[in-house]
C-alpha positions in Angstrom: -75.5 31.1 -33.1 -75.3 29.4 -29.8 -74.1 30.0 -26.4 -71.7 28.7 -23.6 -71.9 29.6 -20.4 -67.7 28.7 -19.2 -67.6 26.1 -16.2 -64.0 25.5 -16.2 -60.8 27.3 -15.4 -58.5 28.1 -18.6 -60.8 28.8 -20.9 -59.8 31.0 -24.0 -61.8 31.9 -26.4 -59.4 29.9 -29.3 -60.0 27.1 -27.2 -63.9 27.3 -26.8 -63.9 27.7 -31.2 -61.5 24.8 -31.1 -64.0 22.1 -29.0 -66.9 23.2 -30.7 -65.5 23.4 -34.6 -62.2 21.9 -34.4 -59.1 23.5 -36.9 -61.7 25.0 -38.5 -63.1 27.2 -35.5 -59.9 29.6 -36.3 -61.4 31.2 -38.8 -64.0 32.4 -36.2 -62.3 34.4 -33.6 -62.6 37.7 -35.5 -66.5 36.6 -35.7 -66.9 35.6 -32.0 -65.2 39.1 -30.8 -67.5 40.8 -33.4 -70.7 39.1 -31.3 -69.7 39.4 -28.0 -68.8 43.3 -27.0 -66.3 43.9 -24.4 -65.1 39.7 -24.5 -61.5 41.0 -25.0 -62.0 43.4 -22.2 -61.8 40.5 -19.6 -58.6 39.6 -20.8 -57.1 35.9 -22.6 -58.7 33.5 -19.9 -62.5 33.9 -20.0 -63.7 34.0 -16.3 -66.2 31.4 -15.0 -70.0 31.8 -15.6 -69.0 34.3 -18.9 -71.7 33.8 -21.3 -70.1 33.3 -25.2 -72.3 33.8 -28.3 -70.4 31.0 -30.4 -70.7 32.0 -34.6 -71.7 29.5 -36.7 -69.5 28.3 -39.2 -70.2 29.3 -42.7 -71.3 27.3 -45.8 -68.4 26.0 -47.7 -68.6 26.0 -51.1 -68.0 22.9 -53.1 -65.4 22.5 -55.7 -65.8 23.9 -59.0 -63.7 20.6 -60.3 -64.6 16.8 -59.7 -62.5 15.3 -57.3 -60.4 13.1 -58.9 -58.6 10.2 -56.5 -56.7 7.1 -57.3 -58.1 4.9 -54.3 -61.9 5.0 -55.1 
């Protein structure tokens, strides 16, 4: 788990999940809540110098099924 310490203005927490994981930082809102008690509490736009626990992202499993492509 790492954490960010917001320096800018308009930060949300989607957004944070979004720079660091991209699409897949979604999934992780529930998660980030979860690790940081009383986040919503300050409302949609995180105030400056807010410390954020950011989840990590969990293991994706492979496919059970080769891959099969026509280009490769």
């Amino acid at each position: 788990m790492d954490a960010v310490t917001i320096r800018g203005e308009g930060i949300t927490l989607d957004l944070l999940l979004w720079r660091k994981y991209g699409v897949r930082g979604q999934s992780l809102v529930e998660a980030a809540f979860n690790a940081n008690p009383g986040l919503s509490d300050l409302g949609p736009v995180l105030p400056l110098g807010t410390r954020v626990l950011i989840p990590d992202l969990p293991v994706q499993a492979r496919p059970a099924e080769p891959l099969i492509t026509l280009f490769g």
